[in-house]
mmCIF file as Biopython writes it, N, C-alpha, C and O atoms, coordinates in Angstrom:
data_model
#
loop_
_atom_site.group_PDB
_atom_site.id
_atom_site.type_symbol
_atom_site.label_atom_id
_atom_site.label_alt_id
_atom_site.label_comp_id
_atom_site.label_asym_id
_atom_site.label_entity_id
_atom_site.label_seq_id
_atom_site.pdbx_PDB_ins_code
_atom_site.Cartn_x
_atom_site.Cartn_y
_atom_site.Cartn_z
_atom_site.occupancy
_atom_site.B_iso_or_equiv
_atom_site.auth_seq_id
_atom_site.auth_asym_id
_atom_site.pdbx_PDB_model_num
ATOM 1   N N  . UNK A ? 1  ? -22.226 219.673 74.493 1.0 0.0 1  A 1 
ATOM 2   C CA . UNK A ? 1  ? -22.755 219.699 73.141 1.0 0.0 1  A 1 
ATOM 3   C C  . UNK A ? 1  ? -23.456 218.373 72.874 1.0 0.0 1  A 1 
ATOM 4   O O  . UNK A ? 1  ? -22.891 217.315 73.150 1.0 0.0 1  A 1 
ATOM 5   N N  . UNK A ? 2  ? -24.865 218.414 72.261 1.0 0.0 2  A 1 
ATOM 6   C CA . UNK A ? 2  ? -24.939 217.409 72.032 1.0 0.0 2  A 1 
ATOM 7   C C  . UNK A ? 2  ? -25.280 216.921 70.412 1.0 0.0 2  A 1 
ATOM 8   O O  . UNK A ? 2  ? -25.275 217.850 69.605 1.0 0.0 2  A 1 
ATOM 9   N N  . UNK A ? 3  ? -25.448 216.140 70.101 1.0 0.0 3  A 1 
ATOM 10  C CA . UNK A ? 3  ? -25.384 215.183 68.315 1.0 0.0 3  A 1 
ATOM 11  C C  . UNK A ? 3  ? -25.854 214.514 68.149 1.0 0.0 3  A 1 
ATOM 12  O O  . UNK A ? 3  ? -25.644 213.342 68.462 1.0 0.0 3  A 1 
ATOM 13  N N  . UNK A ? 4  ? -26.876 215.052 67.465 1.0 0.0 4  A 1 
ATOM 14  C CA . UNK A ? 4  ? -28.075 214.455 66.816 1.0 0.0 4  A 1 
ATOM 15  C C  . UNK A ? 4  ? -27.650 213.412 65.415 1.0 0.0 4  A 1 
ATOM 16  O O  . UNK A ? 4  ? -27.079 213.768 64.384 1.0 0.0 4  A 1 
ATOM 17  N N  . UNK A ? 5  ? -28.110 212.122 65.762 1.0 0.0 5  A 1 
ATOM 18  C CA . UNK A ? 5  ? -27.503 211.422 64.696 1.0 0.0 5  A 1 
ATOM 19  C C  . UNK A ? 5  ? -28.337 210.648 63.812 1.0 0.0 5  A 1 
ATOM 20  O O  . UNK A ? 5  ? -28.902 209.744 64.428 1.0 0.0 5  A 1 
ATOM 21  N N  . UNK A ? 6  ? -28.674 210.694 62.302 1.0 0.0 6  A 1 
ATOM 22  C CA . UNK A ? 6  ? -29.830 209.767 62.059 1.0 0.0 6  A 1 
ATOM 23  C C  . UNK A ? 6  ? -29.878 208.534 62.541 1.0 0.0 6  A 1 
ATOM 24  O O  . UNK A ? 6  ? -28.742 208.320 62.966 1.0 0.0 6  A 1 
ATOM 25  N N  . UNK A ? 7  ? -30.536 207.602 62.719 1.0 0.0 7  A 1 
ATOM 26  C CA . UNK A ? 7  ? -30.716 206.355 63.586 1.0 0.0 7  A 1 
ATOM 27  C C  . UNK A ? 7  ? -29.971 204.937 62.818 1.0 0.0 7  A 1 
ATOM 28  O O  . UNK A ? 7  ? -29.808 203.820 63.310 1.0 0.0 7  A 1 
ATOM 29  N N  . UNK A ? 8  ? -29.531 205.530 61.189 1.0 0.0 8  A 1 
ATOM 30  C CA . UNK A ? 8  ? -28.557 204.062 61.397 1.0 0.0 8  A 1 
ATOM 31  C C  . UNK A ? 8  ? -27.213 204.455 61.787 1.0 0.0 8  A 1 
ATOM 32  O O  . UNK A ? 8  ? -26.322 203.768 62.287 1.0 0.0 8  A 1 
ATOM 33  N N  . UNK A ? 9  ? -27.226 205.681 61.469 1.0 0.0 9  A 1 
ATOM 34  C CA . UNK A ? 9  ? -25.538 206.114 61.584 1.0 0.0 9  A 1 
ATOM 35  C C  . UNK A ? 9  ? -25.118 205.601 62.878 1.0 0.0 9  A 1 
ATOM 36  O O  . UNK A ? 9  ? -24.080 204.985 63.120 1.0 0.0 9  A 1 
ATOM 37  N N  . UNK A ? 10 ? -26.680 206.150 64.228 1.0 0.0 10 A 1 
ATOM 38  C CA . UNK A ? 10 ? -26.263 205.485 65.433 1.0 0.0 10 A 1 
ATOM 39  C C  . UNK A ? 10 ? -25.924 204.280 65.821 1.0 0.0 10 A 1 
ATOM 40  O O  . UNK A ? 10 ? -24.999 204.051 66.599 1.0 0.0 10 A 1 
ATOM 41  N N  . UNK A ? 11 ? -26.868 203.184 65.149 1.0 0.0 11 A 1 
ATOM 42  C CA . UNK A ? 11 ? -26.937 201.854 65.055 1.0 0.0 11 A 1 
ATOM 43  C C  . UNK A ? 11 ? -25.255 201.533 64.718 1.0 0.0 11 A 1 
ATOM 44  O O  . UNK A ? 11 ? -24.598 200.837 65.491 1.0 0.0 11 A 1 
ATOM 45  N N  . UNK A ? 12 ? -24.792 201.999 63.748 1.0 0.0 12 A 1 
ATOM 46  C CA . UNK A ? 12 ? -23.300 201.590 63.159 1.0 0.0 12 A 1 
ATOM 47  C C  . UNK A ? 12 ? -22.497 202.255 64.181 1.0 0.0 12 A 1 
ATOM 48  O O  . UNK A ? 12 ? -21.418 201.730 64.456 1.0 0.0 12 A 1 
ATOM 49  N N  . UNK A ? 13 ? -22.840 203.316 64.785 1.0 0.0 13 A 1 
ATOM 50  C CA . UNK A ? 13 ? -21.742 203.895 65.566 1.0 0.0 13 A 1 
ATOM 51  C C  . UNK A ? 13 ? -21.557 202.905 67.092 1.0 0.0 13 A 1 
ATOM 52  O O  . UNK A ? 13 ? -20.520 202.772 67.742 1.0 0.0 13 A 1 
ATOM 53  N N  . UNK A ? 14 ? -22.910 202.299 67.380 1.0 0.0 14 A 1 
ATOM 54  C CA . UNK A ? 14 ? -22.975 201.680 68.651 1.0 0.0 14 A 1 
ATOM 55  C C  . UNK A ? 14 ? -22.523 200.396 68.257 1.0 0.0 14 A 1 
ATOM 56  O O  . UNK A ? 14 ? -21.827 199.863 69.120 1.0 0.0 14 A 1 
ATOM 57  N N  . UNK A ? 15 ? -22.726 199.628 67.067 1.0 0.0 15 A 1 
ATOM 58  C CA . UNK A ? 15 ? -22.099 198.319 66.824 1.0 0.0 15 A 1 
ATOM 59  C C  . UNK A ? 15 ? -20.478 198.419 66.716 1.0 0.0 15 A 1 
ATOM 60  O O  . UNK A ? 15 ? -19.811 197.541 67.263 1.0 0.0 15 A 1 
ATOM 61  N N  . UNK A ? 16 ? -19.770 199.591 65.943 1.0 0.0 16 A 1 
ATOM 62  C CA . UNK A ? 16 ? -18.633 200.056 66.024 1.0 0.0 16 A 1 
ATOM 63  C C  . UNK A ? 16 ? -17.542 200.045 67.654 1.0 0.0 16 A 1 
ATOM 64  O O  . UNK A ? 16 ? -16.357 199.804 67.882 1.0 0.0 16 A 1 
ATOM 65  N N  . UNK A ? 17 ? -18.678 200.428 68.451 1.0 0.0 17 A 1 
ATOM 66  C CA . UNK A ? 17 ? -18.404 200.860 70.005 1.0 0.0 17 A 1 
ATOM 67  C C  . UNK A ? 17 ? -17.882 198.771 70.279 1.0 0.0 17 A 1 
ATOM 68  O O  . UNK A ? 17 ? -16.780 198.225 70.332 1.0 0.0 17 A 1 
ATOM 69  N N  . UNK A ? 18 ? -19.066 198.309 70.363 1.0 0.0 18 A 1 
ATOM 70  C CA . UNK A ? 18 ? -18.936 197.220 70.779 1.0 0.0 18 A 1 
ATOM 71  C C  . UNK A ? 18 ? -18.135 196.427 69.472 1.0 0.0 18 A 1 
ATOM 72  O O  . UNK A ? 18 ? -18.735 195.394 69.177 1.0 0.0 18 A 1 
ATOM 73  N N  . UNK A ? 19 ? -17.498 196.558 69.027 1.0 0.0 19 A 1 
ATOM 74  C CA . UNK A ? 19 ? -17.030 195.745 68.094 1.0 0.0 19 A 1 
ATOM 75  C C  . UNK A ? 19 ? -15.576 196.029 68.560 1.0 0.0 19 A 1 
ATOM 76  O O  . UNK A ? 19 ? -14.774 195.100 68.650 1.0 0.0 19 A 1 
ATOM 77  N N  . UNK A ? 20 ? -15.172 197.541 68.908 1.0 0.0 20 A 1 
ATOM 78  C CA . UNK A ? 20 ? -13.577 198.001 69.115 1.0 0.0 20 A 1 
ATOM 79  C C  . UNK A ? 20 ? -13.275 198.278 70.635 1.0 0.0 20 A 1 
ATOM 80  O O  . UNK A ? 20 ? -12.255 198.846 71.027 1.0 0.0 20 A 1 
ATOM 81  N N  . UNK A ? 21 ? -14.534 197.693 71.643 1.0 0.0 21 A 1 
ATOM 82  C CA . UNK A ? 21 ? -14.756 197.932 73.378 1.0 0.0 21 A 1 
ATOM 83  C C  . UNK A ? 21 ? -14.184 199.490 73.674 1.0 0.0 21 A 1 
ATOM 84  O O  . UNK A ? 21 ? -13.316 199.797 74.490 1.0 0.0 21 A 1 
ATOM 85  N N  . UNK A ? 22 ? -14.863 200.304 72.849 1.0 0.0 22 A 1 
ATOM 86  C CA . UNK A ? 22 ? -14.560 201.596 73.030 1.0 0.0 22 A 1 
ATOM 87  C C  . UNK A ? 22 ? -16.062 202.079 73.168 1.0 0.0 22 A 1 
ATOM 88  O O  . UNK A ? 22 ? -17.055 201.477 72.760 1.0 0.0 22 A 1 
ATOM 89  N N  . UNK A ? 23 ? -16.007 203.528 73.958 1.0 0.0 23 A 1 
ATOM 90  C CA . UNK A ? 23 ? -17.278 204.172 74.226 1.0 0.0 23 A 1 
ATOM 91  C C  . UNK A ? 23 ? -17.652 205.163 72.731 1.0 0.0 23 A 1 
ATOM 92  O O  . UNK A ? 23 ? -16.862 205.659 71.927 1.0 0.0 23 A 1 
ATOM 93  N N  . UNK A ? 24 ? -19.075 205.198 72.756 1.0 0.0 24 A 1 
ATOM 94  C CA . UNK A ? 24 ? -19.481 206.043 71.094 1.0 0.0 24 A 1 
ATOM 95  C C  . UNK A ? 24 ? -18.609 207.698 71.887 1.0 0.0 24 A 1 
ATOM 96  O O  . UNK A ? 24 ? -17.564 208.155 71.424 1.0 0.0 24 A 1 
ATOM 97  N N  . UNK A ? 25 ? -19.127 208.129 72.728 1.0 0.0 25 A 1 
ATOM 98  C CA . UNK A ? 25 ? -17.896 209.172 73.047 1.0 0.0 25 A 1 
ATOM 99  C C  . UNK A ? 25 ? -17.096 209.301 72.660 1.0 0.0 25 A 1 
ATOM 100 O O  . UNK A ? 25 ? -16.879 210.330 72.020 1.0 0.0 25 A 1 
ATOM 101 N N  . UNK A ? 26 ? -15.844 207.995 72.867 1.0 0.0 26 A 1 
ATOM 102 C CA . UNK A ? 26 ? -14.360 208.632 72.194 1.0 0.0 26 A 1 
ATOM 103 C C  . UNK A ? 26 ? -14.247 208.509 70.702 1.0 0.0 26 A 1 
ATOM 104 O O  . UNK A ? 26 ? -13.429 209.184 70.077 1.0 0.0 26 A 1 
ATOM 105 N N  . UNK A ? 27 ? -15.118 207.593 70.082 1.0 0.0 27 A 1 
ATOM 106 C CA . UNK A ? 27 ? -15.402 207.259 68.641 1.0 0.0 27 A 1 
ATOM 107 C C  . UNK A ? 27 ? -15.495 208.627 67.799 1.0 0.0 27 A 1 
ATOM 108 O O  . UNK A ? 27 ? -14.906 208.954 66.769 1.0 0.0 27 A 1 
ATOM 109 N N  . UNK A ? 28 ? -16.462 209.335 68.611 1.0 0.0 28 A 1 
ATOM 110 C CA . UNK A ? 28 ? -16.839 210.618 68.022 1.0 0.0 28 A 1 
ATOM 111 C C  . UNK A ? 28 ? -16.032 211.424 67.919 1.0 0.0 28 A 1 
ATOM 112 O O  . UNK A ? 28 ? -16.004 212.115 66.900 1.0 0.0 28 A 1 
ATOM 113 N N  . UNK A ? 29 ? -15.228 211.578 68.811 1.0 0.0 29 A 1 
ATOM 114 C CA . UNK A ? 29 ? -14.643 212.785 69.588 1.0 0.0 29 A 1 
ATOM 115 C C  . UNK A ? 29 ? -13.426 212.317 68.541 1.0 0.0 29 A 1 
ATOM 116 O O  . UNK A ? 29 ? -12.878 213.337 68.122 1.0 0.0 29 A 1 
ATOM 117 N N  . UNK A ? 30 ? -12.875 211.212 68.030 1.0 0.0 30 A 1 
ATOM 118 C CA . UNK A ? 30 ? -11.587 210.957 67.302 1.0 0.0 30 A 1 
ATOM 119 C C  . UNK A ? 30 ? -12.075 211.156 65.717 1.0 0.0 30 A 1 
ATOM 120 O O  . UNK A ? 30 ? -11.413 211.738 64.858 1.0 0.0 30 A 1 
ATOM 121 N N  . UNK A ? 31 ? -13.174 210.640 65.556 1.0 0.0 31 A 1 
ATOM 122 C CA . UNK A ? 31 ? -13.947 211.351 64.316 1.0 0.0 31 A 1 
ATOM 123 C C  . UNK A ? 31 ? -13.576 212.891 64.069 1.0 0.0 31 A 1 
ATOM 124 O O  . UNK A ? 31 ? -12.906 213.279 63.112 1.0 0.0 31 A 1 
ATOM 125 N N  . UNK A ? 32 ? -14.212 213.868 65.266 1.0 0.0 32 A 1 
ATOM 126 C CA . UNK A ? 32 ? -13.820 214.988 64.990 1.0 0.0 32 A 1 
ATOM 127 C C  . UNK A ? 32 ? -12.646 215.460 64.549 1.0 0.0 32 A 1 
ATOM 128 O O  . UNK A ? 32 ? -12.438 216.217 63.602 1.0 0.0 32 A 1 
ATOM 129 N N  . UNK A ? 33 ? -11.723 214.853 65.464 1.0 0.0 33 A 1 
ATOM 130 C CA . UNK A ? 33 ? -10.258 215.535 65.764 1.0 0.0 33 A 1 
ATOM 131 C C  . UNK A ? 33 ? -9.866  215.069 64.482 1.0 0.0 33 A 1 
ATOM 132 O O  . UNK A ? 33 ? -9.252  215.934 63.857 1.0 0.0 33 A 1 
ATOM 133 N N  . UNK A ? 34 ? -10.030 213.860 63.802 1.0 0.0 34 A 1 
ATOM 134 C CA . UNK A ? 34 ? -9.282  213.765 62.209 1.0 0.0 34 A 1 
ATOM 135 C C  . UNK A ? 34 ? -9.711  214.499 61.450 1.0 0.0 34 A 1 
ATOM 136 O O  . UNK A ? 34 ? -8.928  214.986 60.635 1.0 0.0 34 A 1 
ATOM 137 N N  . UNK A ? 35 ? -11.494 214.969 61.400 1.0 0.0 35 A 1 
ATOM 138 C CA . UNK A ? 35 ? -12.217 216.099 60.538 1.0 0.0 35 A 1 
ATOM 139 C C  . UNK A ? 35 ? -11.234 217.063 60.341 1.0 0.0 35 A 1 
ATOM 140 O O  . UNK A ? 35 ? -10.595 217.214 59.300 1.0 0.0 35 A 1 
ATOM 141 N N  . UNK A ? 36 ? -11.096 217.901 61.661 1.0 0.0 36 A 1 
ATOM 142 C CA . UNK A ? 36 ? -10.615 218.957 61.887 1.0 0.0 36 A 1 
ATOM 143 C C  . UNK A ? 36 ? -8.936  218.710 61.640 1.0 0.0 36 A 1 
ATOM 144 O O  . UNK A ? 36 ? -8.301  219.715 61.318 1.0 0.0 36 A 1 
ATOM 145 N N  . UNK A ? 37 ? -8.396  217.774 61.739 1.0 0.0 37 A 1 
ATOM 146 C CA . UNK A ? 37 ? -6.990  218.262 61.079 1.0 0.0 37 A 1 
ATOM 147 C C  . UNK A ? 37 ? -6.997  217.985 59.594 1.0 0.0 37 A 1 
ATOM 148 O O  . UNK A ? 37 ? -6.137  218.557 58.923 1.0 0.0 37 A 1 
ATOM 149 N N  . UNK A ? 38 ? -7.988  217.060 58.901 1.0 0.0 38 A 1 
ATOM 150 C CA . UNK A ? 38 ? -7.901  216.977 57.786 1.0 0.0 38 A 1 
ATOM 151 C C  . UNK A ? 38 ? -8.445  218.467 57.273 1.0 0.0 38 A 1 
ATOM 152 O O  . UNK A ? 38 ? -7.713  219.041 56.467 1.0 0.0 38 A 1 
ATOM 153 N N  . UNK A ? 39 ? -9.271  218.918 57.545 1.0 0.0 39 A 1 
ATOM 154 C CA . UNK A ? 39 ? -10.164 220.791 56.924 1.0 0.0 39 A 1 
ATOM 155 C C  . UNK A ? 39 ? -8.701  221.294 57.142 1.0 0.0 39 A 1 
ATOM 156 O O  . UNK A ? 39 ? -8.205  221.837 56.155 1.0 0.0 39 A 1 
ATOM 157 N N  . UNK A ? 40 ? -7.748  221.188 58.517 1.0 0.0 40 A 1 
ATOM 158 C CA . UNK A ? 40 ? -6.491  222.531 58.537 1.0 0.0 40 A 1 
ATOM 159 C C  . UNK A ? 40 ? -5.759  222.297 57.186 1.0 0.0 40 A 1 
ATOM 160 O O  . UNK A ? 40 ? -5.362  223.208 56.459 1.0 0.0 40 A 1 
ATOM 161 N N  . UNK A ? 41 ? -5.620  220.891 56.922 1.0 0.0 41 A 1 
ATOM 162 C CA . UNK A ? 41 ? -4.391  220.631 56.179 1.0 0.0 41 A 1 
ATOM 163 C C  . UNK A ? 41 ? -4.847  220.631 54.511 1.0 0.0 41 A 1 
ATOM 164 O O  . UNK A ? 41 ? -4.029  220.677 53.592 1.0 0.0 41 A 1 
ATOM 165 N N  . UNK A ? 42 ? -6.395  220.567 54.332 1.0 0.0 42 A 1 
ATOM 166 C CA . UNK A ? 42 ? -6.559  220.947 53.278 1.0 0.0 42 A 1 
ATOM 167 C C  . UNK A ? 42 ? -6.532  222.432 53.169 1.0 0.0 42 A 1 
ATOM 168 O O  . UNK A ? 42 ? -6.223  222.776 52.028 1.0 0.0 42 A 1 
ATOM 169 N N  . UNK A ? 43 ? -6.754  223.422 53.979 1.0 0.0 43 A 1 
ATOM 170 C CA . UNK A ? 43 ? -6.894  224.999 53.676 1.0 0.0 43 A 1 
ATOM 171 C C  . UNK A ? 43 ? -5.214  225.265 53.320 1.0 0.0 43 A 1 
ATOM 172 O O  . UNK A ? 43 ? -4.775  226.153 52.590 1.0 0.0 43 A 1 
ATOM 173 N N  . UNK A ? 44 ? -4.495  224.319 53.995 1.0 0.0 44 A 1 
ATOM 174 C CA . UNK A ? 44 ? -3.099  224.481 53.664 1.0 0.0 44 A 1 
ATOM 175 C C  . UNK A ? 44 ? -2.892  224.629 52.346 1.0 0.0 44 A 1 
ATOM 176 O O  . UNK A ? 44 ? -2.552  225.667 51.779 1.0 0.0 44 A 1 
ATOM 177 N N  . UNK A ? 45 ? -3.214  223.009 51.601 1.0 0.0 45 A 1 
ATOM 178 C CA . UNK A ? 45 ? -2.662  222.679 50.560 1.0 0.0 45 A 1 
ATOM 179 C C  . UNK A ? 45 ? -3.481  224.178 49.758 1.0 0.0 45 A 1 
ATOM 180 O O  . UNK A ? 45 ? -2.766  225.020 49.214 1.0 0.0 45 A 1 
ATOM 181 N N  . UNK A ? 46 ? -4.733  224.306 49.783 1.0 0.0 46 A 1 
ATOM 182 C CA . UNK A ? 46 ? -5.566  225.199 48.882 1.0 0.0 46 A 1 
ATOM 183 C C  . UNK A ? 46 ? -4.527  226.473 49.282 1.0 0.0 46 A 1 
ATOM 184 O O  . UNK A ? 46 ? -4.316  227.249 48.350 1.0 0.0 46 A 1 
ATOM 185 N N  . UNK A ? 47 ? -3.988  226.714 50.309 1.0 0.0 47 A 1 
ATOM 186 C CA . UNK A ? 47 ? -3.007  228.413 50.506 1.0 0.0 47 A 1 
ATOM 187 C C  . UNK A ? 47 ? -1.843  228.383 49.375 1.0 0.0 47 A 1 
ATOM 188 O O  . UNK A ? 47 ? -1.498  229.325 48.662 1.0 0.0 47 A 1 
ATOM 189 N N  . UNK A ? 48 ? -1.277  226.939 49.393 1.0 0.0 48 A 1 
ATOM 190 C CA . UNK A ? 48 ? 0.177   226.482 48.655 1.0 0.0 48 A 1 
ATOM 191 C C  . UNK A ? 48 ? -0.502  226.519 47.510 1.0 0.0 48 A 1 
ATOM 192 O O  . UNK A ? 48 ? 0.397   226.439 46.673 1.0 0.0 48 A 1 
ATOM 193 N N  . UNK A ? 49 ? -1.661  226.598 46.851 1.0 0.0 49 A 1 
ATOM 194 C CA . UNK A ? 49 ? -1.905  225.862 45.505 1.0 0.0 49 A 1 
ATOM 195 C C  . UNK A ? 49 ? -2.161  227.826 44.978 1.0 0.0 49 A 1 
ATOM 196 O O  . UNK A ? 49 ? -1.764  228.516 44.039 1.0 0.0 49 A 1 
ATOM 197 N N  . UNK A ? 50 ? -2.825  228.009 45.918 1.0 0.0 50 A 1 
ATOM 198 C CA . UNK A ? 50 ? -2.945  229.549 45.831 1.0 0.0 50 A 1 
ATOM 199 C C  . UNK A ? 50 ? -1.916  230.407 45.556 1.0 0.0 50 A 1 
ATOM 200 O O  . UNK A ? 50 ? -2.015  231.027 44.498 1.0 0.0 50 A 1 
ATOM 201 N N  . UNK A ? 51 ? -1.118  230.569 46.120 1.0 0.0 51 A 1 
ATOM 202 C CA . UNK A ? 51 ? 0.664   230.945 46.128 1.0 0.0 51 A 1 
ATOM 203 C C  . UNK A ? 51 ? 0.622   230.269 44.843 1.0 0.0 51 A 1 
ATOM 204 O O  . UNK A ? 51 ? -0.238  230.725 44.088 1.0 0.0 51 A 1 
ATOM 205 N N  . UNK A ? 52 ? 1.291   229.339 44.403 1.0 0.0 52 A 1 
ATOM 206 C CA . UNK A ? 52 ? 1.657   229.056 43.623 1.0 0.0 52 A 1 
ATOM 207 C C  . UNK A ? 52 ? 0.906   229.680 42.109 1.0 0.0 52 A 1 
ATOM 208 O O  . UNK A ? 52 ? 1.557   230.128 41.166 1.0 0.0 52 A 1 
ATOM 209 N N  . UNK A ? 53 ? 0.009   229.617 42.141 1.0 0.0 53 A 1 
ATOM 210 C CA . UNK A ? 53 ? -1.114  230.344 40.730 1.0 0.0 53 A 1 
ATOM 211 C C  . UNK A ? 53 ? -0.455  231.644 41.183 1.0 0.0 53 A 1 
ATOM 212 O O  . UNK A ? 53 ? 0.643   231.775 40.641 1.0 0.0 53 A 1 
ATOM 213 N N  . UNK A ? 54 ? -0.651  232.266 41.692 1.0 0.0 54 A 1 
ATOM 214 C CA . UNK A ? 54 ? -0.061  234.212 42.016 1.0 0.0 54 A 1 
ATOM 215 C C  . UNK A ? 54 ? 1.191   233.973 41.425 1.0 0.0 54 A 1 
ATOM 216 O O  . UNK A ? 54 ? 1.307   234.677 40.422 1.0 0.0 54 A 1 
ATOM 217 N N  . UNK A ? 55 ? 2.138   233.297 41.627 1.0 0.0 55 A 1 
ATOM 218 C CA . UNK A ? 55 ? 3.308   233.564 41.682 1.0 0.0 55 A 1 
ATOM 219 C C  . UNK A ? 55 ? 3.931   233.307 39.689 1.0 0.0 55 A 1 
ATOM 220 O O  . UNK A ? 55 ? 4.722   234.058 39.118 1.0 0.0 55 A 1 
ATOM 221 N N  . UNK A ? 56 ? 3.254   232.058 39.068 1.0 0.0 56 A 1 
ATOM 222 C CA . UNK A ? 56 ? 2.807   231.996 37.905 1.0 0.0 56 A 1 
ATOM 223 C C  . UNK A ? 56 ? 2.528   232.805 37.156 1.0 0.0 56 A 1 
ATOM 224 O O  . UNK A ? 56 ? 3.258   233.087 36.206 1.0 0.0 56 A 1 
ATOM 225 N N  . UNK A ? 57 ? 1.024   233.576 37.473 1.0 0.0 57 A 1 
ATOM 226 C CA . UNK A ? 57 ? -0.005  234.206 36.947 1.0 0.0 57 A 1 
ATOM 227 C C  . UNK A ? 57 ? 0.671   235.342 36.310 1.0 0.0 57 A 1 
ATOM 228 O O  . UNK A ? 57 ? 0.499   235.717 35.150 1.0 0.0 57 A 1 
ATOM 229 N N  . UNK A ? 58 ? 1.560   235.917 37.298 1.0 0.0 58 A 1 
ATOM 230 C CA . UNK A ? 58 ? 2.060   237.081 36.911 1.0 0.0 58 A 1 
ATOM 231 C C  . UNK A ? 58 ? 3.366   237.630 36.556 1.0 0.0 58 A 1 
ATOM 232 O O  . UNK A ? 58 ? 3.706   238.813 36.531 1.0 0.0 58 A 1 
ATOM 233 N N  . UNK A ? 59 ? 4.117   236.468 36.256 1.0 0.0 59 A 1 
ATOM 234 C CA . UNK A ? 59 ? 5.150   236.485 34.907 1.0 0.0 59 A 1 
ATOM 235 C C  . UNK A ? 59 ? 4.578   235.819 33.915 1.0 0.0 59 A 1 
ATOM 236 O O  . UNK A ? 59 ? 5.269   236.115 32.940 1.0 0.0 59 A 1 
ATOM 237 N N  . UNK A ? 60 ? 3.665   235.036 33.532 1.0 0.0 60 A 1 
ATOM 238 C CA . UNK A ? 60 ? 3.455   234.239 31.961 1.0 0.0 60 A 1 
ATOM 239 C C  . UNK A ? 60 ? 1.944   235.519 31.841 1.0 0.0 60 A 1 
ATOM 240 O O  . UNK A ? 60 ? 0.852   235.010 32.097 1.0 0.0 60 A 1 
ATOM 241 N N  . UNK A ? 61 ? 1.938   236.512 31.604 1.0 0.0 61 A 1 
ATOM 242 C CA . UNK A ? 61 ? 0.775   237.419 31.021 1.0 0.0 61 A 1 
ATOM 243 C C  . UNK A ? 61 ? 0.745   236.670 29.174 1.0 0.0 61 A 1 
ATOM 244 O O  . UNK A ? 61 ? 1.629   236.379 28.368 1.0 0.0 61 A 1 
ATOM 245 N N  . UNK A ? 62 ? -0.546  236.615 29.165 1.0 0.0 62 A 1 
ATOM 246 C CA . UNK A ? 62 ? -0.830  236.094 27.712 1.0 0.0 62 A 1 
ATOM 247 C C  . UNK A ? 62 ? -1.897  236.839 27.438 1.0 0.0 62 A 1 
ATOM 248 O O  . UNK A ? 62 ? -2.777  236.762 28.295 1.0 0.0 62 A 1 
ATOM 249 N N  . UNK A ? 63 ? -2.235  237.912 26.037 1.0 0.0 63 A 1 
ATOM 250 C CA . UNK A ? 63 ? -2.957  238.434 25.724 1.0 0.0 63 A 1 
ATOM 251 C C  . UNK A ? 63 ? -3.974  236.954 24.708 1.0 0.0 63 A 1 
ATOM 252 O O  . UNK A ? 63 ? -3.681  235.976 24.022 1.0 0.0 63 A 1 
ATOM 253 N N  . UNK A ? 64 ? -5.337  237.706 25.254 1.0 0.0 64 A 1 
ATOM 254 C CA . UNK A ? 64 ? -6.491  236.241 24.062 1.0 0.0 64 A 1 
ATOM 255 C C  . UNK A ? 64 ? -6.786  237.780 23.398 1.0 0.0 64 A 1 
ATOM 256 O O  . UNK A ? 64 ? -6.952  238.933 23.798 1.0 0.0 64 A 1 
ATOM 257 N N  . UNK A ? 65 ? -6.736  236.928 21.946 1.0 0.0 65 A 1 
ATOM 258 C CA . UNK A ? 65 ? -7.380  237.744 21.247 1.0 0.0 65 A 1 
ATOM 259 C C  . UNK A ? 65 ? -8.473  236.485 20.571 1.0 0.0 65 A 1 
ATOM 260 O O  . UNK A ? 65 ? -8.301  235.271 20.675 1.0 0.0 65 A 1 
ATOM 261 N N  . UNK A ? 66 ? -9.772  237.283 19.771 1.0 0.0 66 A 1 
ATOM 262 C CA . UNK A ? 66 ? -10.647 236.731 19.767 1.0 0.0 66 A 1 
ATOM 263 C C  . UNK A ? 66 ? -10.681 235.551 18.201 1.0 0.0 66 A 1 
ATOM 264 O O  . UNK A ? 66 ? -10.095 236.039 17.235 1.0 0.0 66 A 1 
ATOM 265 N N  . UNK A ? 67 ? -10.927 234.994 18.110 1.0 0.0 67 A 1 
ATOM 266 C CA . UNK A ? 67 ? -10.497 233.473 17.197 1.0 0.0 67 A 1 
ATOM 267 C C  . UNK A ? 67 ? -11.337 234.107 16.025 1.0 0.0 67 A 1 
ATOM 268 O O  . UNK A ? 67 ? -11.465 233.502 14.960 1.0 0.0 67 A 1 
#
């Protein structure tokens, strides 16, 4: 796969490289892997937040009537 990057992001990603003697490779690749567990663990919280409204929603029924 490859990743197209605008040219300062690269600039910061290659000063990053040489700043921590790590390759932009693993930089990226650990970038991803936090992306991706941070997206799992938010769909989590949004499932729990979800559950929780259902479970609410439908013992407190409140009729609106109009003001």
């Amino acid at each position: 796969m490859e990743v197209n990057l605008p040219r300062e992001q690269e600039a910061q990603l290659h000063d990053l490289a040489s700043q921590t003697g790590r390759g932009t490779d693993d930089l990226i690749q650990e970038a991803v892997a936090r992306m991706l567990s941070h997206n799992q663990w938010f769909q989590q919280q949004v499932q729990v937040a979800l559950t929780r409204l259902q479970g609410t929603s439908s013992s407190k029924k409140t009729k609106w009537t109009r003001a």
